[in-house]
Structure formats: C-alpha cells, structure tokens
C-alpha positions in Angstrom: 107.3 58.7 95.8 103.7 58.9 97.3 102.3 61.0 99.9 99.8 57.9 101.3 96.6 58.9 103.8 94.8 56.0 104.7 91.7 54.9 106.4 90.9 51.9 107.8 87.5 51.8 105.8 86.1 51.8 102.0 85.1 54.9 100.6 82.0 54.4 98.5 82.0 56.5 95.2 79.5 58.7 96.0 81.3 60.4 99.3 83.6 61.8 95.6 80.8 62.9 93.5 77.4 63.8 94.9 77.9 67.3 96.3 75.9 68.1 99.3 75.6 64.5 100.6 77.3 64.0 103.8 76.5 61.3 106.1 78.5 63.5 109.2 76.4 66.4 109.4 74.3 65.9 112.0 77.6 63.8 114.1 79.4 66.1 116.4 82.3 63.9 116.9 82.7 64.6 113.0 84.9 67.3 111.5 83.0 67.2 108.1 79.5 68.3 107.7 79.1 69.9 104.1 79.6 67.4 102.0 82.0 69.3 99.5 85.4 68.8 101.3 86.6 66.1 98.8 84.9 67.3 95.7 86.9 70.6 96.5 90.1 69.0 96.8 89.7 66.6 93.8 88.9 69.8 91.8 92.2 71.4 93.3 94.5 68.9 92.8 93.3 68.3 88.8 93.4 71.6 88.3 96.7 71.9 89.2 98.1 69.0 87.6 99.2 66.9 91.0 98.7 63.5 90.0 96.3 61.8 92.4 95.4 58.1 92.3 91.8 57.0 94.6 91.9 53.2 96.2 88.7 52.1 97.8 89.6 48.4 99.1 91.9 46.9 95.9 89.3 48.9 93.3 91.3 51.8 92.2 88.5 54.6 91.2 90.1 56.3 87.5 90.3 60.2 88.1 89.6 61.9 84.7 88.3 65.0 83.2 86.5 65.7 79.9 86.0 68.5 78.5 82.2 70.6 78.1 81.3 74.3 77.1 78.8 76.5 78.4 78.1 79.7 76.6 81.3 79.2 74.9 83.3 78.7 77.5 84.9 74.9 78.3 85.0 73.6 81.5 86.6 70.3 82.4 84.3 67.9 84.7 85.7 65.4 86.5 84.8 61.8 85.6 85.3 59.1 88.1 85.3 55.4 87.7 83.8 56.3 84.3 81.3 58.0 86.4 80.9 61.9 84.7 80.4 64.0 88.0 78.8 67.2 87.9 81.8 68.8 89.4 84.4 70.7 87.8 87.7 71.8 88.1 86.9 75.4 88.9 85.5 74.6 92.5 86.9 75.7 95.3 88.9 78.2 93.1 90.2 80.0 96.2 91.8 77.0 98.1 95.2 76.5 98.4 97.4 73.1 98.5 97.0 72.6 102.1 93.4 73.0 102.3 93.0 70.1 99.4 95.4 67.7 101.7 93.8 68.9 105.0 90.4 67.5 103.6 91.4 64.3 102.5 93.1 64.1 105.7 90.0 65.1 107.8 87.8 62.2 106.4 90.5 59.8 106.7 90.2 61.2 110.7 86.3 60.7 110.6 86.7 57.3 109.4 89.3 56.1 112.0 92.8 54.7 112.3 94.0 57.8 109.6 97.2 57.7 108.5 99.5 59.9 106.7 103.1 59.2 105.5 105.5 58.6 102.2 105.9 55.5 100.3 107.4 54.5 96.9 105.0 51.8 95.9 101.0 51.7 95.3 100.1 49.2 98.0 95.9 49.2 98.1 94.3 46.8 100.6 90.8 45.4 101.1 89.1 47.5 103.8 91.1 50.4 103.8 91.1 53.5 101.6 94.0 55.0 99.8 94.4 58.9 98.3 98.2 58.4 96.5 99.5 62.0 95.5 102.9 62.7 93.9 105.2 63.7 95.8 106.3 67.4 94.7 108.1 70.7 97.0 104.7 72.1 98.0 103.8 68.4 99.4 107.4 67.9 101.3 106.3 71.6 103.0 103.2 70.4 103.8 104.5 67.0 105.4 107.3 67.9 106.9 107.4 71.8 107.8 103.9 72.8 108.6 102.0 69.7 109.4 102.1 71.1 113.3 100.4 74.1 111.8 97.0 72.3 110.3 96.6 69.6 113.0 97.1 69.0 116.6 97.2 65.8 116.6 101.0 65.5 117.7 100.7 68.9 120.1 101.0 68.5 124.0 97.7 68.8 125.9 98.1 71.4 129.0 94.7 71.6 129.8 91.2 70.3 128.3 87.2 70.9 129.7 84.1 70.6 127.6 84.6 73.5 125.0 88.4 72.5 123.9 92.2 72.4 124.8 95.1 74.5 125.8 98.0 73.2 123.5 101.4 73.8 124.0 102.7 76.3 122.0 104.8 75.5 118.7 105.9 78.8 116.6 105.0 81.9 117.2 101.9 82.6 115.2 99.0 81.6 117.0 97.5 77.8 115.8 93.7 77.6 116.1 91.9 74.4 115.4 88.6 73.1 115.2 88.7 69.4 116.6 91.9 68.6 115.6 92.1 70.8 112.0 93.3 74.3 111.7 90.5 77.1 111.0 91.8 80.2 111.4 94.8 82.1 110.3 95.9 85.5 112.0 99.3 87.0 112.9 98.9 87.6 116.2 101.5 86.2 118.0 99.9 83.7 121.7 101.0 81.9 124.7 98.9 79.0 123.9 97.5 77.2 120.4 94.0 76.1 121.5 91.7 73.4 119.9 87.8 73.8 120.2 85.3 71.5 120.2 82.1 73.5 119.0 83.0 76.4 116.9 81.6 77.4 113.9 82.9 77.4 110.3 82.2 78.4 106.9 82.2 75.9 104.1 85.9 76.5 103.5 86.6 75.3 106.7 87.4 78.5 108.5 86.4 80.2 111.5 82.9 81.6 109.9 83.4 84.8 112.6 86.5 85.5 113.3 85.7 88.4 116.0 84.0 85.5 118.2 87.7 83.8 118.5 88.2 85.8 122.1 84.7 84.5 123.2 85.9 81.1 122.6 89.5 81.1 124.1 88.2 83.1 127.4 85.2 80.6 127.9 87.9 77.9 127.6 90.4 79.7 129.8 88.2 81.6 132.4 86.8 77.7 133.1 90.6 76.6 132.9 91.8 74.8 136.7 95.2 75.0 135.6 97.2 77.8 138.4 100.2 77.7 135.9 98.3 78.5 132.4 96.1 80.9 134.1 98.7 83.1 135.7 100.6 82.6 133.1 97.6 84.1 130.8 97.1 87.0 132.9 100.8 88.6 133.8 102.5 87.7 130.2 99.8 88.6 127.9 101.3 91.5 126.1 101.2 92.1 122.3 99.5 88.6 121.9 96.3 86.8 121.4 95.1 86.4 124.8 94.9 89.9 125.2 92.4 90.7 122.5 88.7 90.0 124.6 86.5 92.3 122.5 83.6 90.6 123.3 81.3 90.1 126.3 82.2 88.1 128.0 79.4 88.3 131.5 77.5 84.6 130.6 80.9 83.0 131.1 81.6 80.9 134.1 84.8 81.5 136.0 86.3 78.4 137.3 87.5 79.0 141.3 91.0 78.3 140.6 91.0 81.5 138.2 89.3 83.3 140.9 91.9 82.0 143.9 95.0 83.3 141.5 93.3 86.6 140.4 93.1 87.4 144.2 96.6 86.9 144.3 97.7 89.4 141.3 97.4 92.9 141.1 95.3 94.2 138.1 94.6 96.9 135.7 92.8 96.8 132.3 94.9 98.0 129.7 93.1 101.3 129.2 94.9 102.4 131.9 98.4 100.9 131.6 99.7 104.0 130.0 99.2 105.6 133.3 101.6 103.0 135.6 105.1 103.7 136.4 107.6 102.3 134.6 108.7 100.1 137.7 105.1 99.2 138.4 104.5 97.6 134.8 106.2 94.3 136.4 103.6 93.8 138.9 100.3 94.4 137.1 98.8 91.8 135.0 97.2 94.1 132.9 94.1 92.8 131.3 90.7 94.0 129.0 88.0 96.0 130.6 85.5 93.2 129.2 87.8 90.8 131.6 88.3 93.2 133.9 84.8 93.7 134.6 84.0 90.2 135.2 86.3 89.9 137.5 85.3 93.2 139.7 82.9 91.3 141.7 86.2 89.1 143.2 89.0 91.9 143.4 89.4 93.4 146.5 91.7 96.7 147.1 94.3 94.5 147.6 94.2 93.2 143.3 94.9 97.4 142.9 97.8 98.0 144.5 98.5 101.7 146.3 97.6 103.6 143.5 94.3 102.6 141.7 91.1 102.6 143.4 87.7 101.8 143.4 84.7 104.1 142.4 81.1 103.1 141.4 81.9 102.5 137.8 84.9 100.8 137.9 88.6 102.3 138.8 90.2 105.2 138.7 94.1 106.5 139.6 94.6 110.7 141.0 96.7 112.5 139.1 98.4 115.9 139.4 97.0 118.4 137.6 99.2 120.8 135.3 99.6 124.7 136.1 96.3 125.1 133.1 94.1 122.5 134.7 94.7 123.9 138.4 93.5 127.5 137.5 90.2 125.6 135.5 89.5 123.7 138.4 89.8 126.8 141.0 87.9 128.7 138.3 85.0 126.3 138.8 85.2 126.2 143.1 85.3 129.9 143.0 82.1 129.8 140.9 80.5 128.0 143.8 81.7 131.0 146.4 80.4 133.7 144.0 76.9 132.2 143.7 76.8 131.7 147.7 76.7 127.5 147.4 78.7 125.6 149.1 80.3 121.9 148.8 81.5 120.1 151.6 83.3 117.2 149.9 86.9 117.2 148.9 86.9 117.8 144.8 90.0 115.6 143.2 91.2 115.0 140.0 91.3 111.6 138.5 92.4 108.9 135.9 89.3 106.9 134.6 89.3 103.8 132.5 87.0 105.2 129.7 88.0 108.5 128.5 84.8 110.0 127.9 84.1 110.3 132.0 83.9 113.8 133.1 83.3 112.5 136.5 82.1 109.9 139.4 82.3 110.1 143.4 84.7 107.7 145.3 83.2 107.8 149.3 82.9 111.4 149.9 84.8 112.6 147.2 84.4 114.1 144.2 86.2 113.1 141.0 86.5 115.3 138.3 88.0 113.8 134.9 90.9 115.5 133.1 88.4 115.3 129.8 86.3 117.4 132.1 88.7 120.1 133.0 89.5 120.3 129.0 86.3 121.3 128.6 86.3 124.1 131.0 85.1 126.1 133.9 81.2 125.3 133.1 82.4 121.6 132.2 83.2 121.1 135.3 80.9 123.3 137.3 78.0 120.9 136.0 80.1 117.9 136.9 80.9 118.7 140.6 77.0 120.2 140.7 75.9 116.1 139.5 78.7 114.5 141.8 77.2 116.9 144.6 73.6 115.4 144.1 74.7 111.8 143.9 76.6 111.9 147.4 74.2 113.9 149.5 70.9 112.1 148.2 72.4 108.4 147.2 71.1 108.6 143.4 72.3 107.0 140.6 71.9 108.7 137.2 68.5 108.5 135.1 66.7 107.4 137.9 63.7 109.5 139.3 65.3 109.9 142.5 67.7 111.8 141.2 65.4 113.9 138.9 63.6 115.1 142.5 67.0 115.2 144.2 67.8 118.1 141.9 64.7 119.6 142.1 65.0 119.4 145.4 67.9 121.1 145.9 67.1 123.7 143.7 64.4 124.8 145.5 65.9 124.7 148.6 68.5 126.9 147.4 66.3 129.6 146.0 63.9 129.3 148.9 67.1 130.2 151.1 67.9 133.2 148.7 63.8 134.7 148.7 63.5 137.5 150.6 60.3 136.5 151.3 
C-alpha cells in the first residue's frame, strides 16, 4: 500500500536536485518560494529509510544514495536518475515526517489538480506526477488523524477579505496556515483557525516571527463584516488566542460592522478585569489595551457600564480606600491646610489601567492612584499639586504651558505670602 500525491503536470528533474532554483518565488499565488522544499523532504525520507518511488509522466526517476567522505566523515548524496545531486541526506536534519509530506504535497498544490490518497498499485501516467511512499504508522497519522491539522483545504470558510480567512474551528489547539499549509505551532487554545494570505516564513516553512501572529489575526478580524464572529471574538475570548494582541495595532482599519457591535457591548481591557464583580464578568467583553485603545475613539459611556469611566488617558474605576490609605490621603489634604493652599476640586481615589499611574483628572476631579498612596504623603502631595495645575490652567504634561503654569502659580502664591 502507497500513500499517492499527484499533480496533474511533469516534474522536470531539476525542481529534485538543483537547490535554490525555484520557478515560484516571485508568484504570490505560490506556496513555494525557496527552492529547497523537495530536496529537504527527499533527504528526510532517505534518511529515514521510507521507501519513496518519483514518476514524472511514465519515466520513473531512481532515488539512490552513494556514499562520500569529507574529512573522514561519510555522507550519503542522493543520486537521481543516475544524476549524483549535491544534496545529502543530512539536510533539513530538524524536520519531522509531516513536514517532508507537507512539501511534496504543497508543490503538487502549486501545480494544480493535487491529489492525495492510498493505493495498492504503481499506476504512473503521461502528464501527471507521482511521489509513491510506503505506507507505514507515522503515514496512516498523517493521512488520516492530522491531515485537518497541516491543510485547510477541507475546513469551512466563515469569513474571508484580502489578508486571509476565518476557518471553522476543528480541535482545540489553534491551526494557523499560510495559503492553505500549516506554519505555526503553539498551544494556545482559539475560537477560530485562520489562513493568511501574505505572511512571512522562514525556510522551514514556519511563521519567521511568531510575535507578529496577533498583528495578523486582528488586521484580519478588525476588517471582518461578520456580526456573529466578531462578537463572538470579543465576549468569549478568554484563555485563547484571540486574546493575545501584543502588538500595535493603530495602522489597522476597523471595518464598520466591528464598530456597530462594539457600540453594543460593554468593554474593559483585561488589565482591569481583576477589578469587576464577580456578577459583572458576564457582561464585559474584556479585551487588550492595544485593542482597547483603538477602539476608544468609538466607545461612548455607554461601552463602560456604571462603573468604569473615562479620563484623559484612558479609564479608570473608584475604589474604596482601606483604613491605611485613608489616613495617607488625609495626611496629604492636611498638608495643603498647614501650608495655607487651598484646592477646590474633589480629590478621589482610583483604579487605572496601567499600574504605574500615580494620577490623572476626570472633569473637575482629582484622581489619585492606589500606587500613589503606597508611596506616601509626599507621593501624593506632588500628584494632587500636578492634577491641580492641569485642571486650573488646561495643560498637558511636558508641554511649555504647563512649565509657566507652574511657575505661574508659584509665584502667585509666594507673592500672596510677601509682606511686602
């Protein structure tokens, strides 16, 4: 018995043994481009003694070896057709089975009309191209358990634009492809398997940077017109792929059906799900700051529900202070009294999404962080002194405006204390 991929075209002799030359590099409806993707899976399947038989029309090209040292050590180069190569055995050391079988199977896909399936007998035919393989365990588990896993040719298409598709899922492990072909592994469970059109891989046929995956499924899914998939995205994305956006994400257009269902959702990035209710975790879709962010300029008060609000920066949520932080806090007001200076805005405490904010101003108020409170009275003495400046003047920080506005009021408070 024979695993059988087929092509309906003749390989010439050369796509087997000159390395480098590819005749797909510069197509991008190609999955090839290196021109080492069979000579890697030749050298794989020699090496580990699968018996392999090559057809090109009714020509059958002989796969041998013979043996030559270098510096005393032997190497076995793979002859073809009688044709020494200069390729040996020992290249692509690091592949696996499936990688040899997904490369034959890729060039039968850039040739057309690919096929893949069992048979008992040798069967070559003029115009077509034939890669016969034994039959053994590790092929059956390639066939028949994981094929789903390498290609996407059989998956369900949800949703597709220019930069890929949103397959249905199969397993739980997320499946990420490359037109078609698997090029990434990771354990992170998903919602969806997705298949790009343009990403970029390394010459084993993976995802050359894996931390630019997010970039690629949010520009696919931000674009996304699909209500369904895109709520579905934003309120069920715990513990799996789609919540890991680690990258910027601000060039990215948004598609306005994602904006007309984000205006229907509340939201919270998940810096600051720790701090919802346990009865309010059902109602927030609870997404990254980098997604968060781009989506700022479309939320109203509304998308934040009764407890989260807006502030320059971002979000923030009150909080009740503990017993400690209360007696910090009148420390630093009572500060103010004994130096004779007064502030007229309501001083609160508050929940930001970044943890190293000591403070911001929401309207007329004054936020003051609890990182700011742990690091005491003159912490936050400085803080409410900076909030001060930025609601009485307007100023934004490490601008010259506010540089003046505190010189400003400096000197309008000791010009008030002169005796003169």
């Amino acid at each position: 018995m024979y695993l059988n991929i087929k092509c309906d075209s003749e390989i010439q002799i050369e796509a087997l043994t000159l390395v480098g030359a590819s005749t797909k590099r510069f197509d991008d409806s190609k999955i090839g481009q290196f021109g080492t993707g069979n000579k890697f899976a030749l050298a794989y399947l020699l090496r580990n003694g699968y018996k392999l038989r090559i057809f090109s029309g009714e020509k059958e090209f002989e796969i041998t070896t013979v043996e030559k040292a270098l510096r005393d050590v032997i190497y076995d180069v793979i002859v073809i057709a009688g044709q020494e190569t200069s390729i040996t055995t020992q290249m692509g050391k690091d592949w696996n089975l499936w990688q040899a079988l997904r490369e034959i199977y890729c060039n039968a896909m850039d040739e057309g009309c690919e096929e893949i399936r069992y048979q008992h007998d040798v069967t070559p035919k003029e115009g077509e191209t034939h890669f016969y393989i034994k039959k053994t365990d590790e092929i059956d588990e390639f066939f028949f358990k994981n094929f789903d896993w390498f290609f996407s040719k059989y998956k369900k298409v949800l949703f597709e634009n220019k930069y890929g598709q949103v397959l249905e899922k199969t397993g739980e492990k997320a499946c990420i492809y490359r037109k078609g072909v698997c090029c990434h592994e990771t354990d992170y469970p998903s919602l969806y398997d997705y298949n790009f059109f343009d990403v970029t891989i390394n010459e084993d046929r993976m995802l050359r940077y894996s931390w630019e995956l997010s970039r690629y499924i949010y520009r696919l899914l931000l674009a996304c017109d699909n209500e369904e998939i895109i709520k579905n995205i934003l309120m069920n994305n715990h513990n799996m792929l789609e919540a890991v956006c680690d990258c910027s994400i601000d060039s990215l257009e948004v598609s306005g059906t994602f904006i007309d269902v984000v205006k229907t959702l509340k939201l919270v990035p998940w810096n600051m799900y720790g701090y919802l209710q346990p009865e309010e975790r059902i109602q927030f879709a609870t997404i990254s700051s980098y997604l968060f962010d781009k989506l700022k300029p479309y939320l109203s008060n509304d998308n934040l529900g009764n407890n989260f609000k807006p502030y320059v920066n971002g979000i923030y949520r009150d909080y009740e202070p503990s017993e400690d932080e209360q007696t910090i806090l009148e420390g630093a007001v009572q500060w103010f009294r004994n130096v004779d200076f007064h502030i007229p805005y309501l001083i609160k405490t508050a929940i930001f999404e970044r943890k190293d904010t000591l403070g911001s101003v929401s309207q007329d108020s004054i936020l003051i962080s609890e990182t700011c409170i742990s690091e005491g009275i003159d912490c936050v003495v400085k803080t409410i002194m900076e909030e001060f400046i930025h609601i009485k003047y307007g100023c934004s920080d490490e601008t010259r405006t506010f540089q003046n506005s505190i010189i400003n009021e400096f000197f309008s408070y000791m010009k008030k204390k002169s005796p003169n």
